[in-house]
BAGU-614722 format. One record per residue (C-alpha): residue number from 1; residue in one letter; x, y, z. Coordinates in steps of 0.5 Angstrom, whole numbers, plus 500, padded with zeros to 3 digits. Each point is the difference from the previous one (the first is absolute). Example, Ala and Ser with C-alpha at 12.3 -4.5 7.8 and 13.67 -1.06 7.14 Angstrom:
<pts>
   pos   code   east   north    up
     1      A    525     491   516
     2      S    502     507   498
</pts>
This chain:
<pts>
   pos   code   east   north    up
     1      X    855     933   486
     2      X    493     496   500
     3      X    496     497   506
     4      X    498     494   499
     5      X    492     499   499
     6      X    498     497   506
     7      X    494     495   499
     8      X    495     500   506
     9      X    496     493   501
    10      X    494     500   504
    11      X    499     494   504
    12      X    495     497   505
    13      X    501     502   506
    14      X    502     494   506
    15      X    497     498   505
    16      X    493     502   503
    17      X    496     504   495
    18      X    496     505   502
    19      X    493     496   499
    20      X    503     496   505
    21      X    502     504   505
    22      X    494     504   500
    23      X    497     494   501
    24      X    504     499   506
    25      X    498     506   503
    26      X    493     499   499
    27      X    501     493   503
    28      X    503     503   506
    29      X    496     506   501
    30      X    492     496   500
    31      X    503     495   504
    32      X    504     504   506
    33      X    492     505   499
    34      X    497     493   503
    35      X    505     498   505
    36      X    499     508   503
    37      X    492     499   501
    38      X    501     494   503
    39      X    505     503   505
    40      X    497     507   500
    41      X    493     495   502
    42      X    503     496   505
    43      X    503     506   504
    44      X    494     503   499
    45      X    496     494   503
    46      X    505     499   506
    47      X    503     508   502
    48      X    494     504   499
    49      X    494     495   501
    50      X    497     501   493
    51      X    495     495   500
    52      X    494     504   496
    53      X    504     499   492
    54      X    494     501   495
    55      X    501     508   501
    56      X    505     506   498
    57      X    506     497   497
    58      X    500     493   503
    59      X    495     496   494
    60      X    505     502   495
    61      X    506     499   505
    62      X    497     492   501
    63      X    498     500   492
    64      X    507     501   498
    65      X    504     494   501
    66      X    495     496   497
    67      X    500     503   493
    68      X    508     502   501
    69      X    503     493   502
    70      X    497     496   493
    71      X    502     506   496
    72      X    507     500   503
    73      X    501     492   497
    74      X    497     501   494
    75      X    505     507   499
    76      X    506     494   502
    77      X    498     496   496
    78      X    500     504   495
    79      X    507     503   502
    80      X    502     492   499
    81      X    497     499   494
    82      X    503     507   497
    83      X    507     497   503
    84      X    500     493   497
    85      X    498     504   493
    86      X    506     504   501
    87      X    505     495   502
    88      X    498     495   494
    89      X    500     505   494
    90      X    507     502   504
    91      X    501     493   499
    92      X    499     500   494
    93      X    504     506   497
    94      X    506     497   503
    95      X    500     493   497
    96      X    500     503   493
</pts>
């Protein structure tokens, strides 16, 4: 009695691809970053009567929403342009 061969094809994976997804996370991480300095800053400012922030950890603490913000929109964009790439060439594979 013989098994039959069974043929194993590869195929694209659906849905989100991991460029896409790590993307994504990026994204996430930088910009939720930003909006805990900007918090962290303000209860700061107003629980602890921080006023002096050029010293210690504060520059730094004040200087990252700044570079966070618009990194965290190029990521997105980024993200878009990744999806719309995907879903066109999905798109394309499946009208063949």
């Amino acid at each position: 009695m013989s098994v039959p061969k069974q043929t194993v094809t590869r195929q694209r994976p659906e849905g989100i691809r991991r460029i896409e997804r790590a993307v994504g996370y990026a994204a996430v991480s930088v910009v939720g970053l930003g909006f805990v300095c900007v918090i962290i800053t303000i209860v700061a400012a107003l629980a602890f009567d921080v006023k002096d922030h050029t010293t210690g950890i504060w520059p730094t603490i004040t200087f990252l929403p700044i570079l966070a913000f618009p990194i965290g929109i190029l990521l997105i964009i980024a993200y878009l342009v990744t999806s719309v790439v995907r879903r066109s060439r999905d798109n394309k594979e499946a009208s063949r």
